[in-house]
DRENPA-3360 file (N, C-alpha, C; in nm, 2 decimals, always signed):
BEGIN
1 = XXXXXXXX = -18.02/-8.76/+13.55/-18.15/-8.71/+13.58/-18.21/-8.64/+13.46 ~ -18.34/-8.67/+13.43/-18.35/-8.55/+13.34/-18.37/-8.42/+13.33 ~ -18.39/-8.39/+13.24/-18.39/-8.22/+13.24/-18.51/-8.16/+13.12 ~ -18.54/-8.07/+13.17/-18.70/-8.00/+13.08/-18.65/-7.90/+13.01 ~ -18.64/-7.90/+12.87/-18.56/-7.84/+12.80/-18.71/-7.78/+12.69 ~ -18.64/-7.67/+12.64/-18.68/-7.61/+12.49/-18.63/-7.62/+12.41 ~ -18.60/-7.67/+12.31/-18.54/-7.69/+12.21/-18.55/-7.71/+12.05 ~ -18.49/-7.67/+11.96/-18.55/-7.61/+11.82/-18.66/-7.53/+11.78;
9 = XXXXXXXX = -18.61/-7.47/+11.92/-18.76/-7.32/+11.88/-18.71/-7.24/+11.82 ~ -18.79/-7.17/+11.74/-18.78/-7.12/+11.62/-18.79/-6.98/+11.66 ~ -18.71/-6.86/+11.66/-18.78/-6.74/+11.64/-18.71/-6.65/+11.54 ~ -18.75/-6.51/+11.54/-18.75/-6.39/+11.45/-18.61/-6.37/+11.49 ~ -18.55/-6.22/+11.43/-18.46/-6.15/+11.45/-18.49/-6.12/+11.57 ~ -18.64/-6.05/+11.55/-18.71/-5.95/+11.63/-18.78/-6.00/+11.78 ~ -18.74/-6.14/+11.79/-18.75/-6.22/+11.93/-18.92/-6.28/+11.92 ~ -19.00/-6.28/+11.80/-19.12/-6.34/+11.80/-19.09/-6.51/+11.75;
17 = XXXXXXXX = -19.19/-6.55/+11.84/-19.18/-6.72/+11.79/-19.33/-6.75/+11.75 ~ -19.41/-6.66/+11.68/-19.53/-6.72/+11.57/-19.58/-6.51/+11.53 ~ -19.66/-6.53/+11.40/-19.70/-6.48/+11.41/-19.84/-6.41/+11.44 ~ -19.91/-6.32/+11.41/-20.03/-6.32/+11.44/-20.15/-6.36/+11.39 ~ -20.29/-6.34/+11.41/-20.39/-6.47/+11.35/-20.35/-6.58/+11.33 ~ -20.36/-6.68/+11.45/-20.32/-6.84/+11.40/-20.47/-6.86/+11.35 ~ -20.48/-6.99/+11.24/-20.60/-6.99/+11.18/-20.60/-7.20/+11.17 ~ -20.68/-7.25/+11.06/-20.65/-7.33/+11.03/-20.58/-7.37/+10.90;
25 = XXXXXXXX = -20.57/-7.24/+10.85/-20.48/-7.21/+10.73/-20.32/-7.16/+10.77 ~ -20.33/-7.12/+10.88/-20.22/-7.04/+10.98/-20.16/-7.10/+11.06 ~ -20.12/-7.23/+11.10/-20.14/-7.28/+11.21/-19.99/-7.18/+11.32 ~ -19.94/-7.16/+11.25/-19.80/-7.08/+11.34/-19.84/-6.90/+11.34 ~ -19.94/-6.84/+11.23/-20.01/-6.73/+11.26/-19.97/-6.67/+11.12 ~ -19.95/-6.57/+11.08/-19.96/-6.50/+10.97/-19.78/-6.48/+10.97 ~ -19.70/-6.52/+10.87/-19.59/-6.58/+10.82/-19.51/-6.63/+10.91 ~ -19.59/-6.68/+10.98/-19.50/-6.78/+11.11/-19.43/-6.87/+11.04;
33 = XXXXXXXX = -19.47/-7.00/+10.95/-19.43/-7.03/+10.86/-19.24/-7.03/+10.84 ~ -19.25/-6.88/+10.77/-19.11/-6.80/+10.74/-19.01/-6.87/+10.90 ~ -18.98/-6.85/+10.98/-18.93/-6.89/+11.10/-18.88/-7.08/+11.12 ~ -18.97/-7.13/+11.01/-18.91/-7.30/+10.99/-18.83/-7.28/+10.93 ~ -18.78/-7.20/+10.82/-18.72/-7.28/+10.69/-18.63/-7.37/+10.68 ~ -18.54/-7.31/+10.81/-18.40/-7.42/+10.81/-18.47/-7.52/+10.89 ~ -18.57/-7.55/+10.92/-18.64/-7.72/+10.99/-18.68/-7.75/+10.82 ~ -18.79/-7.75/+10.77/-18.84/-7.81/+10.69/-18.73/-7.90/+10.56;
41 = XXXXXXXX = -18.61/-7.85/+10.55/-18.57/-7.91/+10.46/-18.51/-8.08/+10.54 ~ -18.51/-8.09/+10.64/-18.41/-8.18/+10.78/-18.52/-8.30/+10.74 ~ -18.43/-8.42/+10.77/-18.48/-8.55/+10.74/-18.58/-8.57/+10.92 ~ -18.54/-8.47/+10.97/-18.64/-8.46/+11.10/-18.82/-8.46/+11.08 ~ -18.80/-8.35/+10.96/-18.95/-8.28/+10.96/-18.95/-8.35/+10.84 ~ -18.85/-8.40/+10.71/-18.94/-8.48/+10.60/-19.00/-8.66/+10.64 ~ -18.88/-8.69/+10.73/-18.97/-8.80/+10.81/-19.12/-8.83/+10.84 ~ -19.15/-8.73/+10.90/-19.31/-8.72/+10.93/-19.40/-8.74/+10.82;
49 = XXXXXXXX = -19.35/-8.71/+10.71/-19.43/-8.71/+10.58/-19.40/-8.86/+10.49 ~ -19.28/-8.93/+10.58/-19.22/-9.03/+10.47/-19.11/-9.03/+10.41 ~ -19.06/-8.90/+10.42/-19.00/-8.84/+10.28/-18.82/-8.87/+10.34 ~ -18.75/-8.86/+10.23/-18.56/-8.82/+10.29/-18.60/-8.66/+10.28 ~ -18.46/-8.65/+10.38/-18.46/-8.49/+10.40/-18.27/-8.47/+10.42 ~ -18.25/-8.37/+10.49/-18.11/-8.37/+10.46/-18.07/-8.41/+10.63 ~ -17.91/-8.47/+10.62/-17.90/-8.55/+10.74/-17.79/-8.48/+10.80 ~ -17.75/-8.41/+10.76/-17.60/-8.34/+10.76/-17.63/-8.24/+10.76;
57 = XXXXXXXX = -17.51/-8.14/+10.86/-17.52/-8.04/+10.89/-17.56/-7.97/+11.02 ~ -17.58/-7.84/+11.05/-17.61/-7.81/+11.17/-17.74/-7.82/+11.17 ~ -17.81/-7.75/+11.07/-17.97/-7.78/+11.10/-18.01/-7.88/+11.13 ~ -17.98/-8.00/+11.04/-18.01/-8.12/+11.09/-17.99/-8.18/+11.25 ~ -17.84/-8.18/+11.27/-17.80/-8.20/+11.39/-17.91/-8.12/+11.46 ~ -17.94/-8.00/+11.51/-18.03/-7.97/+11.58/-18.16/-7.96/+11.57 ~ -18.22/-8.01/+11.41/-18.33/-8.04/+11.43/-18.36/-8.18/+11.51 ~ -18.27/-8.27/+11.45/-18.27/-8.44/+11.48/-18.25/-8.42/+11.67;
65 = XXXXXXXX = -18.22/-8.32/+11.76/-18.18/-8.33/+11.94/-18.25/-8.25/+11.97 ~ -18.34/-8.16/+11.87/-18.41/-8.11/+11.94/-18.59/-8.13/+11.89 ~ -18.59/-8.31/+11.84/-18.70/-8.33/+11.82/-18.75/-8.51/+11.85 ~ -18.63/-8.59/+11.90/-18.64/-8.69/+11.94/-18.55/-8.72/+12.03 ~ -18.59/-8.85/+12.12/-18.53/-8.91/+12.25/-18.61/-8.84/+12.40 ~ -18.71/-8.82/+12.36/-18.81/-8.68/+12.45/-18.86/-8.79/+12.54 ~ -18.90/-8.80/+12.67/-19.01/-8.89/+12.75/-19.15/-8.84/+12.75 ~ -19.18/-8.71/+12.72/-19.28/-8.68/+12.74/-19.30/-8.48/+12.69;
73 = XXXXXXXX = -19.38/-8.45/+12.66/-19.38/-8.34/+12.59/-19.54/-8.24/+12.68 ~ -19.44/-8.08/+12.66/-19.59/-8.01/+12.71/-19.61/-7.96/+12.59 ~ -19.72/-7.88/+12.58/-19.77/-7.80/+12.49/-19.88/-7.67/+12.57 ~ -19.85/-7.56/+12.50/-19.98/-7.47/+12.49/-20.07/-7.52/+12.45 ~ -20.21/-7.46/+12.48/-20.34/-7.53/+12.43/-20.36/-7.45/+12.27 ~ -20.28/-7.34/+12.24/-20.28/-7.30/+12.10/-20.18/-7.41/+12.05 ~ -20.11/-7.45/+12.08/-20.00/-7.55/+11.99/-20.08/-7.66/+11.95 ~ -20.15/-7.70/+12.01/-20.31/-7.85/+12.02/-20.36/-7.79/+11.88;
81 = XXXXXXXX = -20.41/-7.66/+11.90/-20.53/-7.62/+11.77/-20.60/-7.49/+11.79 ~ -20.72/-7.43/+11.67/-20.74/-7.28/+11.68/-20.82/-7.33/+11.80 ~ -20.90/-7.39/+11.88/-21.03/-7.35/+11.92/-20.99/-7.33/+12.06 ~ -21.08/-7.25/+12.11/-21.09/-7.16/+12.24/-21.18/-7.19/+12.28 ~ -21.21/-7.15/+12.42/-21.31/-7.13/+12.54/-21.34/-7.27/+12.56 ~ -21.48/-7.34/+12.59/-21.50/-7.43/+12.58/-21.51/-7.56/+12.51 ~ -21.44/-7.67/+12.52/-21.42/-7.76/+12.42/-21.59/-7.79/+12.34 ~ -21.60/-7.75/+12.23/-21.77/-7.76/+12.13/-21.81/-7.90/+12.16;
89 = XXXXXXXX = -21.68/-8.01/+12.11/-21.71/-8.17/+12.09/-21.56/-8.23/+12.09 ~ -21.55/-8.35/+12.14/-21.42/-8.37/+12.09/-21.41/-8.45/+11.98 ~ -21.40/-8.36/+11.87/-21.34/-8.41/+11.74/-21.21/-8.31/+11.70 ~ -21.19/-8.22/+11.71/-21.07/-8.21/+11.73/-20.96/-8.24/+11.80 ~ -20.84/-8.27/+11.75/-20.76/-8.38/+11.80/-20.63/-8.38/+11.76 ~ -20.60/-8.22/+11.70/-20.47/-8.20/+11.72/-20.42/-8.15/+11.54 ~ -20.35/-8.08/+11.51/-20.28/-8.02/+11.37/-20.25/-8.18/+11.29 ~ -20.21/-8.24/+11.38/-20.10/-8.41/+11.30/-20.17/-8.48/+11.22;
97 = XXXXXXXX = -20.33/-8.52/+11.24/-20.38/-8.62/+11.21/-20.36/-8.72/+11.30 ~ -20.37/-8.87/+11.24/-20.43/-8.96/+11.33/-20.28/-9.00/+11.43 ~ -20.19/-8.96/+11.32/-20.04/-8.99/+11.41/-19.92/-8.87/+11.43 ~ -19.94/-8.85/+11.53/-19.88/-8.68/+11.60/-19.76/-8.73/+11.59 ~ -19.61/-8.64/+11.59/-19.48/-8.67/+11.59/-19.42/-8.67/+11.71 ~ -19.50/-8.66/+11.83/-19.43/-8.70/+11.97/-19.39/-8.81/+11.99 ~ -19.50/-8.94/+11.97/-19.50/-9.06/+11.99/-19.41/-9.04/+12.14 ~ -19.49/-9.01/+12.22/-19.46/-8.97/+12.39/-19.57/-8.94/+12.47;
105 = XXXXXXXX = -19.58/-8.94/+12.60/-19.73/-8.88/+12.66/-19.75/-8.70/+12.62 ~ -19.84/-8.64/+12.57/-19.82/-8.54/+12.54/-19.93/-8.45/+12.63 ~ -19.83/-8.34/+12.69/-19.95/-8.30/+12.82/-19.99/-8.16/+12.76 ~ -20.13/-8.14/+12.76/-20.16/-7.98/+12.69/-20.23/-7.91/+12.78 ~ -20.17/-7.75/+12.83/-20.22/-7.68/+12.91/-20.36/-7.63/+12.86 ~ -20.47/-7.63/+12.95/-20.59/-7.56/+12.90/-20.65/-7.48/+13.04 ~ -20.73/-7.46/+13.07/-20.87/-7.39/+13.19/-20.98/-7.47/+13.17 ~ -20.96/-7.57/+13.01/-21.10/-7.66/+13.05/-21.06/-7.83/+13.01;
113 = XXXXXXXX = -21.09/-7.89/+13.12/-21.03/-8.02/+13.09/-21.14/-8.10/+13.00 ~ -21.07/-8.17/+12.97/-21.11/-8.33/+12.83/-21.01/-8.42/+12.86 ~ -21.09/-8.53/+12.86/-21.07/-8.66/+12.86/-20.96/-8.68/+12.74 ~ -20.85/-8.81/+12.80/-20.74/-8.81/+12.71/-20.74/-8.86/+12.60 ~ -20.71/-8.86/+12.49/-20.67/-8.87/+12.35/-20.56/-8.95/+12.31 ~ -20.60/-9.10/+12.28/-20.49/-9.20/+12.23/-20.50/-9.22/+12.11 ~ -20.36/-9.14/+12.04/-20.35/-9.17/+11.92/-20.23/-9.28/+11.87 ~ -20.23/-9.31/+11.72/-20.14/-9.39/+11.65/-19.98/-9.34/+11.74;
121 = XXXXXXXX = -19.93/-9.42/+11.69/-19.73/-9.39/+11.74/-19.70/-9.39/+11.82 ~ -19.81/-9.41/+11.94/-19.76/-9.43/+12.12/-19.79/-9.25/+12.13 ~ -19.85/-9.16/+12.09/-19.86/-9.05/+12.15/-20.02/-9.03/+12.23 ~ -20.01/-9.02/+12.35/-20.17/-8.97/+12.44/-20.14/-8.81/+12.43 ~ -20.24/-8.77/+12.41/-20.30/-8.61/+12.47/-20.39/-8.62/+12.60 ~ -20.32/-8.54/+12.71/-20.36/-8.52/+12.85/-20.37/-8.37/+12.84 ~ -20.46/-8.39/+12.91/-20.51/-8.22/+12.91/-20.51/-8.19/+13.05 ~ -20.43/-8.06/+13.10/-20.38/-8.06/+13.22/-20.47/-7.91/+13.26;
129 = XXXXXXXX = -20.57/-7.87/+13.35/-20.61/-7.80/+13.36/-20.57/-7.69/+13.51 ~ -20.46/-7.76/+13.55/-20.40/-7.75/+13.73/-20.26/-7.61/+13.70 ~ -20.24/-7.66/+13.59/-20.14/-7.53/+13.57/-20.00/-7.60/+13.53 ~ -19.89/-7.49/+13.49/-19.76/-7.56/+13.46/-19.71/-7.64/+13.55 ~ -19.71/-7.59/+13.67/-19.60/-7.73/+13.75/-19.73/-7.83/+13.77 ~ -19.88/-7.86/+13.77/-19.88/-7.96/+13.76/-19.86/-8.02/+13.60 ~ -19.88/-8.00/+13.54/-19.82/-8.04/+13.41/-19.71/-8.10/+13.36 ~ -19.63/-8.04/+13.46/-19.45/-8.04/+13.47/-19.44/-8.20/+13.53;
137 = XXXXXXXX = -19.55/-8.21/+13.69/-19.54/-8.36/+13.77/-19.54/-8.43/+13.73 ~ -19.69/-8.44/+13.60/-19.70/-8.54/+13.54/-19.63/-8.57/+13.43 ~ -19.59/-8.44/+13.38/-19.48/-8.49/+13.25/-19.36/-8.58/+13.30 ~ -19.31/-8.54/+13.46/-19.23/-8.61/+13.48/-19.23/-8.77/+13.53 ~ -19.33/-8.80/+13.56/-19.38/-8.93/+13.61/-19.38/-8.95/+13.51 ~ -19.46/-8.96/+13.37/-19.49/-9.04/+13.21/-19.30/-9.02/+13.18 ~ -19.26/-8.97/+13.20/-19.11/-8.94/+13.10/-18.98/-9.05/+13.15 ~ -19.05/-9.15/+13.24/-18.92/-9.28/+13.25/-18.81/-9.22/+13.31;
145 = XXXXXXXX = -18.77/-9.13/+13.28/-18.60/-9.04/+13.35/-18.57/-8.97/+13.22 ~ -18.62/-9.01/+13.09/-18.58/-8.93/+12.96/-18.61/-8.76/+12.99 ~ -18.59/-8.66/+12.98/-18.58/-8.51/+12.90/-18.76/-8.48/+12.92 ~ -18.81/-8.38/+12.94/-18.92/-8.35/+12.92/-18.87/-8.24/+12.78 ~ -18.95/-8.21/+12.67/-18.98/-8.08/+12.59/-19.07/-8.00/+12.63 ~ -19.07/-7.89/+12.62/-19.12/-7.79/+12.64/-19.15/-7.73/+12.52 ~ -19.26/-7.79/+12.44/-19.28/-7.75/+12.34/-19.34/-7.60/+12.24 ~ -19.41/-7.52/+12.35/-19.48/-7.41/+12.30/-19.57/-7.40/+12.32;
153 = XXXXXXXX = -19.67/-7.32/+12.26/-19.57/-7.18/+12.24/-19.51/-7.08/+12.32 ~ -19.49/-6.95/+12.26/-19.43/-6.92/+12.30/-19.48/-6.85/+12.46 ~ -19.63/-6.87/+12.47/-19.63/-6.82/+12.62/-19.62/-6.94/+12.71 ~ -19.60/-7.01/+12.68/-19.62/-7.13/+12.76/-19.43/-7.15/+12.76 ~ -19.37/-7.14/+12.71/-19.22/-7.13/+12.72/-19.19/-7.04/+12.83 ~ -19.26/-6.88/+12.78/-19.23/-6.79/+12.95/-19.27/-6.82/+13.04 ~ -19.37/-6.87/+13.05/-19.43/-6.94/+13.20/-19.35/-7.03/+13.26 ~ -19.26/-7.15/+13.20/-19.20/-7.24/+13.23/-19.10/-7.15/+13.28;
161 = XXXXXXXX = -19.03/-7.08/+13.19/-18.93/-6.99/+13.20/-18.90/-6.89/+13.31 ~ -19.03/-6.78/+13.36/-19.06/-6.74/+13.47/-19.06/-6.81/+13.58 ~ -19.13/-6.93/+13.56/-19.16/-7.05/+13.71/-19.05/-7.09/+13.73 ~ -18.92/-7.07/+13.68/-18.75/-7.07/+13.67/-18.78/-7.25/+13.67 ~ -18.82/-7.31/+13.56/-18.84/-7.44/+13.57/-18.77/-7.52/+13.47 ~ -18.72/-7.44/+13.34/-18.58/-7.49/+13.27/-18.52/-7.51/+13.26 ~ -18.44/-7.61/+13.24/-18.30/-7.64/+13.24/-18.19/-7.61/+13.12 ~ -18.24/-7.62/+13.01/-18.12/-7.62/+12.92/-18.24/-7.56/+12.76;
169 = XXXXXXXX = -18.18/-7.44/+12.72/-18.23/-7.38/+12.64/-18.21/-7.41/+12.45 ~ -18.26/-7.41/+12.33/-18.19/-7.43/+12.20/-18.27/-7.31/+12.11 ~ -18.26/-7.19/+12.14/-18.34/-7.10/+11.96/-18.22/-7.09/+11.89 ~ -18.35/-7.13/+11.76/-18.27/-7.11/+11.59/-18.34/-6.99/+11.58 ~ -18.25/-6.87/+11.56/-18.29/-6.75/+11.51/-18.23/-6.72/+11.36 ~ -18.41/-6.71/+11.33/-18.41/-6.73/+11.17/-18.39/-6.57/+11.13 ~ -18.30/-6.58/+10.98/-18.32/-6.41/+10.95/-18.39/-6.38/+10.86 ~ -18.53/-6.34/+10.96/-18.67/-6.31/+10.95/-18.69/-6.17/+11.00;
177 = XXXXXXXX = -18.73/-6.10/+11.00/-18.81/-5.95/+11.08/-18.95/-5.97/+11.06 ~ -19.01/-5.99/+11.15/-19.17/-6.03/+11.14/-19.25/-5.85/+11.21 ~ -19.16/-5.80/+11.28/-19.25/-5.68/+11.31/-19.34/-5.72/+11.45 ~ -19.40/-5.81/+11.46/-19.52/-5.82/+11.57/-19.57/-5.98/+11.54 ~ -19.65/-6.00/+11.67/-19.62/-6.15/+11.68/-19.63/-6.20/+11.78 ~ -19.58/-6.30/+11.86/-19.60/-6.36/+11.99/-19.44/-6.33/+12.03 ~ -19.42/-6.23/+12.15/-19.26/-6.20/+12.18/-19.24/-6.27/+12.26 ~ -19.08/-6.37/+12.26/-19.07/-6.46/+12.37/-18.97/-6.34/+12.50;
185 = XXXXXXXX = -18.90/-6.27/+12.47/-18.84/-6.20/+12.54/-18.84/-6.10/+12.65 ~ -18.98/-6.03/+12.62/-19.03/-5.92/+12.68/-19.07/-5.92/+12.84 ~ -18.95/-5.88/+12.96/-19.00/-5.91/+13.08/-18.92/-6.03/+13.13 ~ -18.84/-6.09/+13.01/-18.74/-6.17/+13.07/-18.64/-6.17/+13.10 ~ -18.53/-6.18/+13.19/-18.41/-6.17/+13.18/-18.33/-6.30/+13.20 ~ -18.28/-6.35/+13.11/-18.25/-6.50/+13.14/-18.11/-6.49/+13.21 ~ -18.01/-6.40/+13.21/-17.88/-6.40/+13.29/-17.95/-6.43/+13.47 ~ -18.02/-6.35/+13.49/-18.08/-6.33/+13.64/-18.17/-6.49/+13.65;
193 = XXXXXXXX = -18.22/-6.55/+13.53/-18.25/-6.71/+13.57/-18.16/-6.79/+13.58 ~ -17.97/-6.75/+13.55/-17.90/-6.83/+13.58/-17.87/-6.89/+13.39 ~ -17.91/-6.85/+13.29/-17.88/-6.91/+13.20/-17.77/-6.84/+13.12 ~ -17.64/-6.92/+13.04/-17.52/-6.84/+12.98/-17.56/-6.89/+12.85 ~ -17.48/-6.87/+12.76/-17.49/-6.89/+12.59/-17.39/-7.02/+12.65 ~ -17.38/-7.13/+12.59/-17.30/-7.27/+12.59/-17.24/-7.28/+12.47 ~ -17.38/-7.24/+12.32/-17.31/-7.31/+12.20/-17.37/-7.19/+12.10 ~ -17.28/-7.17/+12.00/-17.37/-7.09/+11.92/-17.33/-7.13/+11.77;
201 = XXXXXXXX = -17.39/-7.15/+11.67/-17.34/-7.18/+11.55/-17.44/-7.14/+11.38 ~ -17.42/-7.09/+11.37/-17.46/-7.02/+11.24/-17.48/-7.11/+11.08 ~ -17.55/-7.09/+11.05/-17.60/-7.19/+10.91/-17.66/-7.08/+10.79 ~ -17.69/-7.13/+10.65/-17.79/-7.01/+10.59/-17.86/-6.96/+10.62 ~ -17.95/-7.08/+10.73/-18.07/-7.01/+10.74/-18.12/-6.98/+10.85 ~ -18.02/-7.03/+11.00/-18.10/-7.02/+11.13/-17.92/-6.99/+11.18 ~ -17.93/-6.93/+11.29/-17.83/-6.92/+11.40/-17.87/-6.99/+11.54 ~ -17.83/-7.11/+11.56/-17.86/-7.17/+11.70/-17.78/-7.16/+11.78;
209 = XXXXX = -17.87/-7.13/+11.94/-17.80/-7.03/+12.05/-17.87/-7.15/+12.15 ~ -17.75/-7.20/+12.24/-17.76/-7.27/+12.30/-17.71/-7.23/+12.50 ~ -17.83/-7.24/+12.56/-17.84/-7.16/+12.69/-17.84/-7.27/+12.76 ~ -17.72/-7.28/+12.89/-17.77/-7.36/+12.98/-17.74/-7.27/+13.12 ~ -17.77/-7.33/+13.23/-17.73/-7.27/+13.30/-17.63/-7.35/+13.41;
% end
């Protein structure tokens, strides 16, 4: 059966998973950035560009499971892009360009719906305006029996998380102190949602903490 998971999320020491002002210079917020480092070097994230990256290792291993074999992917409507309130026009169409790295149905939470978006690599943008569990339905009907992701951010992770609708958890806690930011933690208690630590393993740059319940 599958299972709707988070995984290779990125946070702080300090429990933030972006920082603040996301911009189009910013897209993760003001040194959000800092919280990839151990992704960016992974033949995961140089793939996207074309490029080799490194294949070995823990980063990798958990970049490479917690970024492919997915049926279907949610998103915050900040993870889509900066713009707010009312959609202006649809020409915006996502951070990726013409070919997004889901290549999956890609469902984005908003308050104002738009018509869907088929792009290059088998990835659609569905704009889900009903709320997380309906988002959740449909992710699960497009997902074949594969894994849903739960992709971000980070309020959109506590919602899923609150709506006790996860199954199986992965943060890389990078050693970052960002101070302020988007907090995934605050108001949560994940022992009382039933989740334990499974796996935990340490690298230069990220410590991955693996929660299932």
């Amino acid at each position: 059966m599958s299972k709707v998971r988070v995984a290779a999320f990125s946070l702080s020491v300090d429990g933030f998973g972006a920082g603040l002002e996301q911009s189009l210079n910013d897209p993760l917020g003001k040194r959000g950035a800092e919280l990839f480092e151990w992704f960016f070097p992974t033949r995961t994230f140089q793939a996207m560009f074309g490029k080799e990256g490194e294949s070995e290792g823990a980063d990798a291993k958990y970049a490479s499971s917690g970024n492919t074999g997915f049926g279907a992917f949610i998103l915050g409507r900040n993870m889509f892009g900066p713009v707010r309130g009312e959609w202006p026009d649809e020409n915006w169409k996502g951070w990726w360009g013409d070919n997004p790295p889901y290549h999956a149905p890609t469902f984005i939470l908003t308050h104002y719906p738009r018509a869907p978006i088929v792009m290059e690599g088998g990835t659609t943008f569905h704009f889900v305006s009903g709320g997380v569990e309906e988002a959740l339905m449909q992710a699960k009907a497009a997902a074949g029996g594969r894994d849903i992701k739960i992709g971000g951010g980070v309020s959109t992770v506590r919602q899923y998380l609150q709506a006790g609708l996860v199954d199986e958890i992965h943060f890389a806690i990078s050693p970052v102190v960002l101070g302020r930011g988007e907090a995934m933690f605050a108001g949560i208690d994940l022992p009382s949602l039933g989740f334990r630590v499974a796996a935990h393993e340490a690298t230069e740059k990220a410590t991955h903490i693996v929660l299932k319940k």
